[in-house]
C-alpha positions in Angstrom: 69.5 143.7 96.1 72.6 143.6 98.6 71.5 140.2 99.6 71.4 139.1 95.9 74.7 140.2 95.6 76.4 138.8 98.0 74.9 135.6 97.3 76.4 135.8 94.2 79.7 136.4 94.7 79.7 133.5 97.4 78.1 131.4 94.4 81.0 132.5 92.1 83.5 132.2 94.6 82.8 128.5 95.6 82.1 127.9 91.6 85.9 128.7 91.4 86.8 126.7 94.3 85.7 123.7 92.7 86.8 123.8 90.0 90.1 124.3 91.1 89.9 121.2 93.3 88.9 119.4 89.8 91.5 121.1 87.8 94.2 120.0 90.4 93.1 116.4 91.0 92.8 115.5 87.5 96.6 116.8 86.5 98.0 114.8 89.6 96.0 111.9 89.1 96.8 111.7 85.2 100.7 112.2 86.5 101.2 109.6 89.0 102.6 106.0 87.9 100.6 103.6 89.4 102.5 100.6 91.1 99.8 98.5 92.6 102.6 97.5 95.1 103.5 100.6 96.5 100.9 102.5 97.7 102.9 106.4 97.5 102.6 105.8 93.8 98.5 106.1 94.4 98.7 109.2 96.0 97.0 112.7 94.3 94.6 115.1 95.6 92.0 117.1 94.5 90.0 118.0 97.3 91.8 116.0 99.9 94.4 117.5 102.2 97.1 114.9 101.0 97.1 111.4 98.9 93.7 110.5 99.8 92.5 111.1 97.2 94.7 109.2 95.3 94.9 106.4 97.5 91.0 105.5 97.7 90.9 105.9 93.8 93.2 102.2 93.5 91.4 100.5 96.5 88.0 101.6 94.9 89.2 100.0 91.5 90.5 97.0 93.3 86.7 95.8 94.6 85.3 92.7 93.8 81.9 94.8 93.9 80.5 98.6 94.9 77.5 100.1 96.1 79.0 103.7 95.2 78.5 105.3 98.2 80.4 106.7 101.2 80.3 108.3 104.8 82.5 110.7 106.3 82.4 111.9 109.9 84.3 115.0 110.4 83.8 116.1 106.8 84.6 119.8 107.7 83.0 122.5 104.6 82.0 119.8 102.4 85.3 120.4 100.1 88.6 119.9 102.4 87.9 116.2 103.2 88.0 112.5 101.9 84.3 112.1 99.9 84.4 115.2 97.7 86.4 114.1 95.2 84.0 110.8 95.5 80.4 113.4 95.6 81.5 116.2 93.5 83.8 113.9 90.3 82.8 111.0 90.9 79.2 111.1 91.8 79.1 108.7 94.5 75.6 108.8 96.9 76.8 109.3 100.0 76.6 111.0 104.1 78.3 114.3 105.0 78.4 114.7 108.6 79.8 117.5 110.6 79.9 118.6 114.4 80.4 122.8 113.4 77.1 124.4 112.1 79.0 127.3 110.3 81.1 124.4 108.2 77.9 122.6 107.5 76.1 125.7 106.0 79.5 126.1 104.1 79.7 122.2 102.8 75.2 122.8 102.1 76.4 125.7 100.0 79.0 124.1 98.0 78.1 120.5 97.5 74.6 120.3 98.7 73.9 119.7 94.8 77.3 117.4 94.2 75.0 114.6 94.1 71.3 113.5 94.1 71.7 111.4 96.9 74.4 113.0 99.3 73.1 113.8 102.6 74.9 116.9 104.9 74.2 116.4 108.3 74.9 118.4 111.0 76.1 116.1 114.1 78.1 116.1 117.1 79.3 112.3 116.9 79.8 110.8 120.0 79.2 107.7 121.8 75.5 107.0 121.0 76.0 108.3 117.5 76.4 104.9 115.8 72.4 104.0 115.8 71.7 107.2 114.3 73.8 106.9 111.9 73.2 103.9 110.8 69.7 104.5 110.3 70.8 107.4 108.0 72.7 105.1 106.0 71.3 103.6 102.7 74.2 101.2 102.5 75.7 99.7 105.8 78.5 98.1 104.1 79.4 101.9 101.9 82.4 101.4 99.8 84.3 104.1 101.9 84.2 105.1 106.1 86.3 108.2 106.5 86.4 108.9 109.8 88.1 112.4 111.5 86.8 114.0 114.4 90.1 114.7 116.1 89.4 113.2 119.6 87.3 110.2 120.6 87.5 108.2 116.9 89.0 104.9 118.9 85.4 104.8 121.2 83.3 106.1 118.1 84.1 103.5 115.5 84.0 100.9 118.5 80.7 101.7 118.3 79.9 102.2 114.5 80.9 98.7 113.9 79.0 97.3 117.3 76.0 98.9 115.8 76.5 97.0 112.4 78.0 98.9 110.4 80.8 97.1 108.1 82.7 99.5 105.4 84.1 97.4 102.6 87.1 100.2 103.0 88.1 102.6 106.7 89.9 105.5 106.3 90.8 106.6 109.7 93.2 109.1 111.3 96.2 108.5 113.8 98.3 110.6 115.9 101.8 110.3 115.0 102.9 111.5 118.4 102.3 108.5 119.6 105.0 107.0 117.4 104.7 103.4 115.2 105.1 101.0 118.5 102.1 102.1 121.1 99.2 101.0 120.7 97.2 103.5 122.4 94.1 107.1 122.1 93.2 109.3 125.0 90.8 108.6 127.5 87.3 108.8 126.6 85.8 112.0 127.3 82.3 113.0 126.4 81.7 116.0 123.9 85.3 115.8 123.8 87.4 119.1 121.9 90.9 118.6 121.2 91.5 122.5 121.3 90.7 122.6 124.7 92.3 118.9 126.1 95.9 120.9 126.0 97.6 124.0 124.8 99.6 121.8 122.4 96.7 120.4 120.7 98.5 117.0 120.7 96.3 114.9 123.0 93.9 113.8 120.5 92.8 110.2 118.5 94.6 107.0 118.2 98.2 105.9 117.2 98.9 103.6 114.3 99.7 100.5 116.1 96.6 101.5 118.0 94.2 101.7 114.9 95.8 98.1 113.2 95.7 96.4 116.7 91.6 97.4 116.4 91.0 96.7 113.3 93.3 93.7 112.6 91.5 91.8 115.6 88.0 92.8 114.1 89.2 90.9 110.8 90.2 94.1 108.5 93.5 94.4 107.0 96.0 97.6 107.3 97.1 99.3 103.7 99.1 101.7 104.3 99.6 105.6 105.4 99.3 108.2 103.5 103.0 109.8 102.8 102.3 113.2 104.9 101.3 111.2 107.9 97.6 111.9 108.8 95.6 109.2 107.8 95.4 105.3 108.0 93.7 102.8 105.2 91.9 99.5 106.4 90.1 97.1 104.0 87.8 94.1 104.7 89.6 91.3 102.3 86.4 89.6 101.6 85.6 92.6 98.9 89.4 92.1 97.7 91.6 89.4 95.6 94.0 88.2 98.0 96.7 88.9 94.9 96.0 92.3 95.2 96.4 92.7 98.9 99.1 90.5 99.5 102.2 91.9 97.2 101.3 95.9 98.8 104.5 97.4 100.2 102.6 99.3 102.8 103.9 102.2 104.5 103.3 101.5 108.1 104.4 104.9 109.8 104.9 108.7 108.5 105.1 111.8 110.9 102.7 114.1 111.0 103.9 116.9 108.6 102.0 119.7 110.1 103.0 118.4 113.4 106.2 118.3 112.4 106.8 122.0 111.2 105.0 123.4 114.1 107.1 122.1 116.9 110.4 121.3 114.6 110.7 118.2 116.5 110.2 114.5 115.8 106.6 112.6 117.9 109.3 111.2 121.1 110.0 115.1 121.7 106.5 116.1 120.8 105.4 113.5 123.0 107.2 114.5 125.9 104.6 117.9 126.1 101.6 115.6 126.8 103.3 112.6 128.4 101.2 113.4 132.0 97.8 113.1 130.4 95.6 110.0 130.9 96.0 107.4 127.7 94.0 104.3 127.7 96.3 101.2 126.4 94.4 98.8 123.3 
């Protein structure tokens, strides 16, 4: 009976989670004024963190065609991420995979049943990764890539797109300590954890220039960031009218605002704190 219980109240209280994910996301997104040539005006979130939400709604009405489906590495409970809002309101078919076991029996709670064909894997990517995953996947060219893992992503998504792999849309995230100029990530590391690299917990992923330098050369095009400074958007134009693409106002560089309010300092003094570590120059 206990057991019962307490299942319920986790039932309920996830229930209300949702729904007020929904209930946000569909006020901000009926607020904003979309300007197709200025990507802050896409911005709202309902189960993102920030304006992801927001920003992969436009580029997802902009294809020339969609397969409706989605994978996110480094997609935490199942709610806090970039492919909720795609699983839960959308219902988009889609990959859910996570490194932690305790957030993936969180996300298989919550959003197990978001969608008849979304998948919640439980995954420490690495190097190596990129086979299995693809085999996973029921679409190699899924309409979104959100990629997070807070470390390696430069040597992952190397991989990912070695392996095959080809998103139509790549939402990755950068480390704005780096600043808008360096095109650089940390050294690869195997089962690499950012919490333990350094006490700052800076040393981590790729910077912006590092991330367009990468993709630009493997024929994508940068978007923009997302105004709070956390994540990247990358498209392959061949899914895209050129009109579309070529009149956005991107915005190529935004400081991390977390970052920011932790150290109260801009990414050249945050910087300085890991300055002595090992980076590997794109």
């Amino acid at each position: 009976m206990i057991t019962r219980i307490i299942n319920f109240m986790y039932a309920l209280r996830d229930r209300q989670r949702i729904l007020i994910c929904l209930t946000k996301g569909a006020a901000t997104m009926q607020s904003r004024n979309i300007d197709y040539k200025v990507p802050d005006t896409w911005e709202f979130s309902g189960f993102s963190q920030n304006g992801e939400d927001g920003i992969l709604d436009v580029l997802r009405s902009q294809l020339k065609n969609s397969n409706r489906y989605f994978i996110e590495i480094g997609a935490a409970d199942g709610i806090d991420n970039n492919s909720a809002w795609l699983s839960i309101a959308e219902k988009y078919q889609g990959i859910m995979i996570e490194g932690s076991a305790a957030l993936i029996a969180r996300a298989r709670r919550m959003v197990a049943n978001a969608s008849l064909g979304l998948q919640i894997v439980n995954m420490f990517v690495d190097i190596g990764s990129a086979k299995v995953i693809k085999d996973l996947a029921l679409f190699h060219d899924p309409d979104v890539f959100s990629l997070d893992i807070d470390g390696i992503d430069y040597f992952v998504t190397q991989d990912l797109l070695k392996e095959g792999l080809r998103p139509k849309i790549f939402v990755v995230e950068y480390n704005s300590v780096f600043g808008p100029d360096l095109a650089r990530t940390i050294n690869y590391k195997e089962n690499f954890i950012y919490t333990n690299a350094h006490s700052s917990e800076l040393y981590y992923g790729v910077s912006i220039m590092g991330w367009r330098k990468f993709f630009e050369e493997r024929g994508y095009k940068f978007v923009t960031v997302d105004r709070n400074g956390v994540n990247a958007f990358f498209v392959d134009p061949v899914h895209f009218d050129e009109s579309f693409l070529s009149n956005i106002k991107s915005r190529e560089f935004a400081e991390n605002q977390l970052q920011l309010l932790k150290f109260k300092k801009k990414h050249e003094a945050q910087f300085e704190l890991i300055k002595h570590m090992d980076f590997y120059e794109i």
